[in-house]
Every structure is written in C-alpha cells, then in structure tokens.
C-alpha positions, 0 to 999 in steps of 0.5 A: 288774698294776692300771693304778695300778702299771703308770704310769710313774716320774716326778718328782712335780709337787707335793710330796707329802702325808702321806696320799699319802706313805703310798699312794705308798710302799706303791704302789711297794713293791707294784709292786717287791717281786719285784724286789728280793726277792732282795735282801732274801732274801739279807740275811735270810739273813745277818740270821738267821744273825747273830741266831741266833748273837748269841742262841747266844752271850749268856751267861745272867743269873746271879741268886741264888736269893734276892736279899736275902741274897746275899753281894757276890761274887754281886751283882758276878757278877750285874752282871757276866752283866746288862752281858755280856748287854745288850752282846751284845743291843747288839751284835746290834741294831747288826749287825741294823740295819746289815744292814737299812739297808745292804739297804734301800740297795740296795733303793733303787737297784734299785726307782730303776733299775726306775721309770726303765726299765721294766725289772728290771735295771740296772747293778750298784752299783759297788764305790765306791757300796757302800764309800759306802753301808756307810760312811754307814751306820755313821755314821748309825748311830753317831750314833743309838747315840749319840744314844740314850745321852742319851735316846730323843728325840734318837735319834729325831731324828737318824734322821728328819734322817738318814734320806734320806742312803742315798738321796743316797748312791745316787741321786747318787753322794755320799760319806758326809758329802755324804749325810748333809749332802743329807739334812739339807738335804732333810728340813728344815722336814720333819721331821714327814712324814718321821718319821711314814713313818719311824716307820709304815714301820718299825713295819710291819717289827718288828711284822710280824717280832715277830708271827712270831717270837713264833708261833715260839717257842710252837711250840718251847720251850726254848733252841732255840726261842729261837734259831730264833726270832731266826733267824725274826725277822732273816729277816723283818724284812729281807722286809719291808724294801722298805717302807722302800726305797719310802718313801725313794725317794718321800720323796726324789724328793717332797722333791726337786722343786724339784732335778730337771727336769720334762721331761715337763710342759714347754709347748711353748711352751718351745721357741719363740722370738720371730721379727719377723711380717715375716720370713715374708714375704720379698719374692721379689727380696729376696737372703736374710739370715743371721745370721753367729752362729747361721744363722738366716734374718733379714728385712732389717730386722733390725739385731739377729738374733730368734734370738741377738740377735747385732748384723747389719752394715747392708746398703748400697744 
C-alpha cells in the first residue's frame, strides 16, 4: 500500500479545499474499499433483486396504433398505463435510493472505525443506530422527493444541506431531526463545496452503473435483458457507493474542526504551568511547603499557590 494511504486518520488542521476535498475522498475510499466491500455487495444484491422486480413489475405503456384517431376510452387507458408506469419508475427510484443511502451510512461508520483504529473491524452498529439511520433516511429523502415536485433546484438544495446528516447520525449518536439539524449547521455558508463532491461523487456511481448496464442490455435483447440489466445496474451503483461514504466522512471531519480536539498538534507547551524562579532553590534548612489544595511543593514566599492559586496562610516566625 502506497505511504499516502498507510497515514494515519486524523482531524484535519485546516479545512479542506475543493481540490483536496476531491483527493482526500478518493484517497480514503481507496484505502477502505475492501473494508467495506461486503457491505455494499450486500446491498447490491438487495438493490438488483428490488430493480429487477421493480422492472418485472411496471406494466407496459398502452398506446394506440394511431393517436389522432383514437377514441377517448383509449387515451384514459393510455393515461392510466403512463402514471401506473411513472409510479412504479417512482417507486423504484425511492427504494433504490434508499437502500443506496442507508448503505452508504454504514459505509460511513465502518471506514470512521477503521481510520480510528488501524483495524478493519469495530463494534457492530447497534440497533438504535440503525433504527436512527434508516429514519434520517427516509426523511431526507421525502423531503427531496418533495422538494422535487417544485422544481429540480430545490431537490438539489435540500440534498446538499442535508447531505452530511447520515454522517451526524452515526458518527455522534444523534436522532433523526438532531442529524439533519447538525448538518445543516455544518454545510452552512458551504454549500457550493459541498454540492460539487456531492454531485461529482455521485455522478461518478450513476455513470459508472449506466456504462455497464447499458453494455448489458445490447449483449441481451428483449424483456430479459431489460431485467438483467436493471439487476446489473442496482448491483453496481451500491459497489460504487463507498465514494459517497468517503466523501462524507472527509466532509464531515473538514467541516468539523473547529468541534473536535487536536490532541496530536498540541504544544508541549500546553502542559506547563507557571511556577515563581525562587521555588527551585529551596534553602536547605527551609521546612518545605505544601499547598493544602492541590500538594504541590510552594516557596515560602508564596502567599498564593503557582499551581492552583489557592490562598496560603502565612508562616509565623
């Protein structure tokens, strides 16, 4: 493994860049992905079974052999095949996403784990964090869908603002509504570095999917191509899905700095308290001093202690 990849996990000392955003997503998801390979082979599998039978199950468009002459019974049932169609291409989008998302959740803790301890392992996600994570979940991407009934420019701003919530609700622990609020806080006066990963990240995975799908369907004609190859599609899309857990958890711990503790770049310095230059030259008849607060050793001077700053009662001659 190059050096690059071997450095160890910590806190950024600055916030990232766009360019470094970009190179530290792909850094980590390299580093990580046969970590969490198993997961998103898993949920690829789920994803292509659910893609395969959303694809078995839309009904076909009915549409007349010629339009203009078409009597009004036909154009209702011809209306009535195009919405059964579009809610079953709606509802498969939905699960899709979903299942994607949820993954890319747990995807986000296990690389967090790994970073932290050098190791590929880690406790398992307790069943409040995955009740948490599937919930925050589903609202975000309600919300989306909701948003996206307006027009595609609020969809997309909802899902940048939103976009670091599975992170806060895995990383620390929070509910559903304390994520999204957590990410709306971090993303803040961010938005523009933060939809360009999300959207390059995540264009990376469609477009990789499409590519092999679309490759797919040539090779097999007919309706079971159709279905092999949204079974293909689902399935790849979730194997490139530890982009988007990388480039949430390095947006996170970027956008996080000011909120975590850098122990590793404190100053010794840090650790040293002031102490009178005359306390280390004790006379050698002088009986020593304590401070009755903290015990550290006082010259007989001192009426108030270096250390704690605790009063000292006067020594009577």
């Amino acid at each position: 493994m190059p050096e690059s990849e071997k450095r160890p996990f910590l806190p950024y000392d600055h916030e990232l860049s766009l360019s470094e955003l970009f190179s530290e997503t792909f850094r980590v998801a390299r580093a990580n992905y046969r970590i969490v390979l198993p997961i998103f082979i898993t949920f690829g599998i789920i994803n292509a079974l659910v893609n395969a039978g959303i694809t078995l199950a839309t009904p076909p468009i009915k549409t007349p052999s010629n339009l203009t002459s078409s009597s009004t019974s036909q154009l209702l049932a011809m209306e009535s095949s195009l919405l059964s169609s579009a809610g079953f291409i709606v509802l498969g989008l939905v699960l899709t996403l979903f299942i994607l998302y949820f993954s890319a959740g747990i995807g986000v803790w296990k690389i967090d784990r790994a970073l932290k301890t050098n190791v590929s392992g880690g406790c398992p996600l307790r069943g409040k964090n995955l009740l948490n994570l599937a919930l925050t979940t589903t609202i975000v991407l309600t919300v989306i869908l909701l948003s996206s009934i307006l027009f595609i420019i609020p969809a997309l701003f909802v899902a940048t603002i939103f976009y670091l919530c599975l992170a806060a609700s895995v990383l620390e622990d929070k509910g559903a509504f304390e994520a999204l609020a957590r990410s709306r806080s971090l993303v803040s006066k961010r938005w523009g570095k933060t939809f360009a990963l999300l959207a390059g990240t995540g264009l990376i995975a469609f477009f990789s999917s499409f590519f092999v799908a679309t490759i797919t369907s040539i090779a097999l004609s007919g309706s079971t191509g159709s279905v092999v190859s949204s079974a293909v599609q689902g399935f790849v899309e979730a194997l490139a899905f530890p982009l988007v857990s990388s480039s949430m958890i390095v947006l996170y711990y970027s956008y996080s700095l000011k909120d975590i503790p850098h122990e590793s770049h404190r100053s010794p310095y840090d650790y040293m308290r002031p102490e009178p230059l005359g306390s280390y030259f004790f006379a050698e008849n002088t009986p020593p001093r304590y401070c009755p607060q903290c015990g550290v050793r006082i010259f007989p001077e001192e009426r108030y202690c270096h250390n704690c700053g605790h009063p000292q009662e006067e020594v009577k001659s």
